[in-house]
C-alpha positions as CSV (number, residue, x, y, z in Angstrom):
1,X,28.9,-12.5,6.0
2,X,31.4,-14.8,7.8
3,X,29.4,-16.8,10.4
4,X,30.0,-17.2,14.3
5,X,32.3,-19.9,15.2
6,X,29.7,-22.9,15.9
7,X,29.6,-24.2,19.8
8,X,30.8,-26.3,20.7
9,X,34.0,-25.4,19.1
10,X,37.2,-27.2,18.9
11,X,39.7,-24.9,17.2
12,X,40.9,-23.8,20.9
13,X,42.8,-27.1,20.4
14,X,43.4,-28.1,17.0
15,X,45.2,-31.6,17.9
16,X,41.6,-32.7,20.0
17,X,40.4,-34.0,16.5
18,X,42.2,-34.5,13.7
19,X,38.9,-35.3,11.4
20,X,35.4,-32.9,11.5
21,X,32.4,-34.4,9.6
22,X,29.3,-33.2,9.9
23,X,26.3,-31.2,8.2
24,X,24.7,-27.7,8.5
25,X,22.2,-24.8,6.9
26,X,24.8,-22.2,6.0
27,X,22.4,-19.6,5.4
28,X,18.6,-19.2,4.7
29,X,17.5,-15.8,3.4
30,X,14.4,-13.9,2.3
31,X,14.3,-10.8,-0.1
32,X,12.5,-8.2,-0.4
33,X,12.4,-5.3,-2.8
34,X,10.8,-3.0,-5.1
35,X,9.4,0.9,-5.3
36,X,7.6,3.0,-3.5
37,X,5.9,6.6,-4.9
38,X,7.7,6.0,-8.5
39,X,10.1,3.9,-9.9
40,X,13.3,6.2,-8.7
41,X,12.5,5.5,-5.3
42,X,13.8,1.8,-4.4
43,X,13.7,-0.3,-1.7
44,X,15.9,-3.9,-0.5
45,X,15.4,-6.0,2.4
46,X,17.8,-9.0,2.3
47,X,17.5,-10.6,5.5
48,X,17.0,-14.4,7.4
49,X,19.0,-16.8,9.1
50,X,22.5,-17.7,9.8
51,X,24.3,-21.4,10.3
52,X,22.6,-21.4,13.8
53,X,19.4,-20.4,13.0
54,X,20.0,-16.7,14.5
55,X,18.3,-14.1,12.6
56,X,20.2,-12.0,11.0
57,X,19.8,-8.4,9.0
58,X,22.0,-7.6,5.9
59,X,21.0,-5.1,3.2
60,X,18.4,-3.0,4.7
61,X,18.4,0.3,2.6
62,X,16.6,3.4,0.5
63,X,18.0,4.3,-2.9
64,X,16.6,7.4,-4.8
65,X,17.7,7.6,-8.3
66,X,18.0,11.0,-9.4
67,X,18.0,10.2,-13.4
68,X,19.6,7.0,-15.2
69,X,23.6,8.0,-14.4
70,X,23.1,9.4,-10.6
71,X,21.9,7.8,-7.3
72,X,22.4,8.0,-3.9
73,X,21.7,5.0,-1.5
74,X,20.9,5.3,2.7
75,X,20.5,2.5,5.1
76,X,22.9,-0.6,5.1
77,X,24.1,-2.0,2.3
78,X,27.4,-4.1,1.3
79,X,30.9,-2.7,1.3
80,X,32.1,-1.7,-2.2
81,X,35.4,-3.1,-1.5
82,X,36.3,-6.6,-2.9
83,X,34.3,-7.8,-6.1
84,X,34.2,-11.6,-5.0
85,X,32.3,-10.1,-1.8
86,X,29.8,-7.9,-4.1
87,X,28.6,-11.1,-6.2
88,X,25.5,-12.6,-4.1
89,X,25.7,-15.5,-2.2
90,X,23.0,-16.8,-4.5
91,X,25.6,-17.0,-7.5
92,X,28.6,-18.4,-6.0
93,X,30.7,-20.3,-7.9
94,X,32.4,-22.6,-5.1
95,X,30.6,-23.6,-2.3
96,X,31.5,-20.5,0.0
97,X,34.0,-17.5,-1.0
98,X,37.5,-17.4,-0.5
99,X,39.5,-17.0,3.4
100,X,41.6,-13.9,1.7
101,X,37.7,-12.6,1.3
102,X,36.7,-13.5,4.8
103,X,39.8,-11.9,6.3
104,X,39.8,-8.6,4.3
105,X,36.6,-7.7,2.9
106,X,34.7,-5.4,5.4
107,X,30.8,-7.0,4.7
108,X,28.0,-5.0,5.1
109,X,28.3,-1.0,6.7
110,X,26.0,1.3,7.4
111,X,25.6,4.8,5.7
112,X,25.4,7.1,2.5
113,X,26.5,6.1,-0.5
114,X,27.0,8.0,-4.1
115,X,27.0,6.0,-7.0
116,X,27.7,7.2,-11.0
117,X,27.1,4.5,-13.8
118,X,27.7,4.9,-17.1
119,X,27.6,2.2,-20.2
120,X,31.4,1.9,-19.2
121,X,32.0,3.0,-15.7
122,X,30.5,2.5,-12.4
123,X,31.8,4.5,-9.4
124,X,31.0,3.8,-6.1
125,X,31.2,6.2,-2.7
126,X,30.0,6.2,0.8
127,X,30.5,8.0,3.8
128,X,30.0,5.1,6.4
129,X,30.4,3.7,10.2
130,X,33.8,1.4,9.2
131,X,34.5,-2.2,8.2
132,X,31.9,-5.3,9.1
133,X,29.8,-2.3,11.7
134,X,26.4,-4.6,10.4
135,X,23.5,-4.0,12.8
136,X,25.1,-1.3,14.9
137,X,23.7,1.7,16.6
138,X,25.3,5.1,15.8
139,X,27.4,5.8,18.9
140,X,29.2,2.1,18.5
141,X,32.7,3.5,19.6
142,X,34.7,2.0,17.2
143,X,35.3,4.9,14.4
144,X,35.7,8.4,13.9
145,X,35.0,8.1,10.1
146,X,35.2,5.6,7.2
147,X,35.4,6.2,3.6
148,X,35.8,4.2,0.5
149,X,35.9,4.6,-2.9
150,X,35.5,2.0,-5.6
151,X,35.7,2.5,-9.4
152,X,34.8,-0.1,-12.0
153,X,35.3,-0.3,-15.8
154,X,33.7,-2.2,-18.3
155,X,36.2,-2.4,-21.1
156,X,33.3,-4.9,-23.0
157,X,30.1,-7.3,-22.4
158,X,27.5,-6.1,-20.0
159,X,26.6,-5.4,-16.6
160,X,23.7,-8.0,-16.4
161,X,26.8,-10.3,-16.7
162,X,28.7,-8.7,-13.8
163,X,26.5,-9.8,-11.1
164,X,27.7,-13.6,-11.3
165,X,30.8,-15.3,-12.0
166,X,29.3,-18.1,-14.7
167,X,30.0,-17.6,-18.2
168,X,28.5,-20.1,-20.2
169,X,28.7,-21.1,-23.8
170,X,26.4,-19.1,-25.0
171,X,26.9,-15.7,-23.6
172,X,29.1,-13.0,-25.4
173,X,32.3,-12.3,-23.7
174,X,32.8,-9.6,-20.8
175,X,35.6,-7.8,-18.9
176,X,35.5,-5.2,-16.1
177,X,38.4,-4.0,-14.4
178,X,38.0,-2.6,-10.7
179,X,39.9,-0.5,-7.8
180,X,38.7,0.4,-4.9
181,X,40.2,1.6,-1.6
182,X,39.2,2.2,1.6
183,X,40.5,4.4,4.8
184,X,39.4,4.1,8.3
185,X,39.8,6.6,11.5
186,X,39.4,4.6,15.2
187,X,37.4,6.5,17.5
188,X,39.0,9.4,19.5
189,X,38.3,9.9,23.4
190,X,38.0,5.8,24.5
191,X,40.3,3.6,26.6
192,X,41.9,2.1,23.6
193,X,44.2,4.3,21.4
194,X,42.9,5.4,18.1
195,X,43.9,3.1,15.0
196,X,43.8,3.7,11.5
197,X,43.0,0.8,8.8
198,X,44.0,1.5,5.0
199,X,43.2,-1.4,2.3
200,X,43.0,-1.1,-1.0
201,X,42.3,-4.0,-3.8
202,X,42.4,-4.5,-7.7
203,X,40.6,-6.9,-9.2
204,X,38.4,-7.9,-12.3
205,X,36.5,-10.8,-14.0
206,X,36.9,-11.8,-17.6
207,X,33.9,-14.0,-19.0
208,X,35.2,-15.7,-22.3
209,X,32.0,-17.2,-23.9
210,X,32.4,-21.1,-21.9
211,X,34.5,-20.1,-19.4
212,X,36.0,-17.5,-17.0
213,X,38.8,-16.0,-15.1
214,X,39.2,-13.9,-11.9
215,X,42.0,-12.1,-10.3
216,X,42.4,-9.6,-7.2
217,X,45.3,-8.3,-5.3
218,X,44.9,-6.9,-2.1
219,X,46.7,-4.7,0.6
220,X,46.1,-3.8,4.0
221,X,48.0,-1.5,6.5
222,X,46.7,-2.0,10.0
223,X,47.6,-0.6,13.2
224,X,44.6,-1.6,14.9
225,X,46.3,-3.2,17.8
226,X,50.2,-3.6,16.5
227,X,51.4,-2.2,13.4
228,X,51.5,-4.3,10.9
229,X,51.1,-4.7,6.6
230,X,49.5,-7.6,4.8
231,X,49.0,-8.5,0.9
232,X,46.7,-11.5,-0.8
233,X,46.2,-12.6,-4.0
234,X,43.3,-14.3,-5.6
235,X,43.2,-16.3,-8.5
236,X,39.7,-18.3,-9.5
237,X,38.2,-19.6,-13.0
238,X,35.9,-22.1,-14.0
239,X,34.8,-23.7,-17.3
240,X,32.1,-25.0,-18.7
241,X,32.4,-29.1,-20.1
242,X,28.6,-29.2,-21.2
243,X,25.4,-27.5,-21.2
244,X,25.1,-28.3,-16.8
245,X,28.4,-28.7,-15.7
246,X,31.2,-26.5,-14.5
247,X,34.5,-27.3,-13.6
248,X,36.2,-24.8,-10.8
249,X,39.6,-23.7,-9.3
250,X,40.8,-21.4,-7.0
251,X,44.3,-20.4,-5.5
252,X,44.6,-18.1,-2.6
253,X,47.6,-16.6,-0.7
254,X,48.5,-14.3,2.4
255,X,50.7,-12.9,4.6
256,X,50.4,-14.1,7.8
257,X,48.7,-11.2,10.0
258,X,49.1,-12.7,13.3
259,X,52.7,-13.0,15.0
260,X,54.3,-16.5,14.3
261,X,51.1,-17.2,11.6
262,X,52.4,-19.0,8.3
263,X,51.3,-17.6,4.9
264,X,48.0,-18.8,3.9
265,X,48.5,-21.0,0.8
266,X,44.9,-23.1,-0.6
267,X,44.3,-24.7,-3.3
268,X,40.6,-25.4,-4.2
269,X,38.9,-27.7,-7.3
270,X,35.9,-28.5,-7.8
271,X,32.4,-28.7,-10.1
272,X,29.2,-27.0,-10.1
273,X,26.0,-29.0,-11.4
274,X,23.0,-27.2,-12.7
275,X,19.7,-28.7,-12.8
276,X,18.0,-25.4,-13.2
277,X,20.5,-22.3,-13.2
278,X,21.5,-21.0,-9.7
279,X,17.9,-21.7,-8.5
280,X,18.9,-25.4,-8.2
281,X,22.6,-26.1,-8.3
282,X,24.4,-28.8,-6.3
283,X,28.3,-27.7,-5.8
284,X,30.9,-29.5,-4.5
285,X,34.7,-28.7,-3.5
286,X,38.0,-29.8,-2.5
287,X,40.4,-27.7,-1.0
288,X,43.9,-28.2,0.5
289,X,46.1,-26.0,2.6
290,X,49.8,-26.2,1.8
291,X,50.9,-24.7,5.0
292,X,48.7,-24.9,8.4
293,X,45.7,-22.2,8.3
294,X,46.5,-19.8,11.2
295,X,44.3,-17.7,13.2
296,X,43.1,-15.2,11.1
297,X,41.9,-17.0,8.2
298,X,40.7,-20.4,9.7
299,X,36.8,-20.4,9.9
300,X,35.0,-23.4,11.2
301,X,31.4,-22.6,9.2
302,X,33.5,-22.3,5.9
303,X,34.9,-25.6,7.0
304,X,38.6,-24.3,7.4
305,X,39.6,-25.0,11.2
306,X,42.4,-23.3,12.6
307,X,45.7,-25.7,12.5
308,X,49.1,-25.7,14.9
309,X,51.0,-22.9,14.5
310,X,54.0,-25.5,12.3
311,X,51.3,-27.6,11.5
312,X,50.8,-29.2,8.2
313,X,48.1,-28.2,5.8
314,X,44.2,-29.7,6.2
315,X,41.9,-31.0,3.9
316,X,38.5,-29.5,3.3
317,X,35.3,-31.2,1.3
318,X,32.3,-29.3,0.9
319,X,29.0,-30.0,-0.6
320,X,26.0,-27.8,-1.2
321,X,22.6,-28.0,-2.5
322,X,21.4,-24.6,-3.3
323,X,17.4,-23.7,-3.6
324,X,15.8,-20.5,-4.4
325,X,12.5,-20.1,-5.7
């Protein structure tokens, strides 16, 4: 989940200081999860803090699993929109995901969802309260309905591999190609008019035994509060140059969504060190803005403050150490 804006904040007036440094908790979480009754009944609790320390409740839901192909989940849960969004924030492979994945991914919902898994095909669909509606109440005025469908295909490799974005020397190769799409009704009978939000996305990982690749394309039609249309593109891999180490790259682009807002263009390197898999990994990055970030996908948390409208492009270094036991 994209974090509050910290306060004090200074991207009100991006010339007050042209250099941030600083350090921060970007999330600490506690998990919970098992059966109750018999195996096919399955709880999750994935809950704890944010970067300031407010607590915070993400997947909170009930999953009954009718036989090994069928089950239906209740509660909240994440979107099944954008695969970079799907992988845990346990097992990310740059320090925090990508500002096309902030800006368009939708984060965690509320509702029912149907999902069908086979060896080679995973389909995913819930009836829900609309994008990013975490931690609301029922009569939140802010949609009629939301639906959204993904599908997934695994062409080869296996799921287990799926759930991060590693693929290290050892481990056979894998490659799943996904779609998903995703249609939203505003709420009728409120002050503001009703607005409609269509976004759809394809996308995939390929895991090549050492090293990896990842691609997603995504679309958005938006009449929210002015019409408008907006498409991204993600490109991210990573390879492995020993037994610990990972080297990482990432390029990202967008439309500009807000009026007068240049195209988002980043570039991001960096390397991944692990001294005991994902439970103790030290990551850092580099990442560089060719044009100035605008509005809608500057985030001060992720490190990415919001430049001048004709401004130039930033620089952003991260570093993380990462703990889970």
């Amino acid at each position: 989940v994209r974090p509050p804006p910290s306060i004090p904040d200074d991207t009100a007036d991006p010339s007050a200081d042209d250099t941030d440094t600083g350090f921060g908790i970007a999330r600490t979480r506690f998990g919970f999860m098992g059966h109750v009754i018999d195996p096919s009944w399955q709880y999750m609790l994935w809950t704890g803090f944010d970067c300031k320390g407010d607590a915070v409740v993400l997947d909170a839901y009930v999953r009954k699993a009718f036989d090994e192909h069928l089950s239906v989940t209740m509660g909240q849960f994440k979107l099944p929109y954008l695969y970079e969004y799907l992988v845990s924030e346990t097992r990310l492979q740059f320090v925090e995901r990508s500002l096309v994945a902030g800006e368009f991914c939708g984060t965690y919902t509320q509702g029912v969802m149907v999902t069908w898994q086979t060896d080679g095909m995973r389909l995913h669909g819930p009836v829900h309260d609309g994008l990013s509606a975490i931690n609301t109440q029922y009569n939140l005025d802010s949609t009629d309905f939301a639906l959204t469908g993904r599908a997934e295909i695994k062409l080869f490799g296996e799921w287990s591999q799926y759930l991060d974005w590693e693929s290290r020397p050892d481990e056979e190769p894998m490659l799943v190609i996904g779609a998903a799409i995703h249609y939203q009704q505003g709420e009728h009978g409120t002050a503001t008019p009703e607005s409609e939000i269509l976004r759809w996305t394809v996308d995939g990982p390929w895991e090549l035994g050492g090293g990896n690749l990842f691609a997603a394309v995504v679309g958005s039609h938006d009449d929210e509060a002015h019409e408008s249309d907006a498409y991204a593109v993600v490109v991210q891999g990573g390879i492995f140059v020993c037994d610990h180490a990972e080297l990482i790259a990432r390029y990202e682009w967008a439309d500009g969504v807000a009026e007068g807002e240049q195209d988002l263009s980043v570039i991001t390197v960096g390397v991944n060190w692990f001294l005991h898999g994902h439970a103790l990994k030290i990551s850092t990055d580099v990442g560089y803005g060719f044009n100035g970030v605008g509005p809608s996908y500057s985030s001060t948390p992720l490190g990415w403050r919001e430049d001048e409208p004709d401004g130039d492009g930033q620089v952003v270094v991260r570093s993380q150490a990462q703990l889970q036991f």
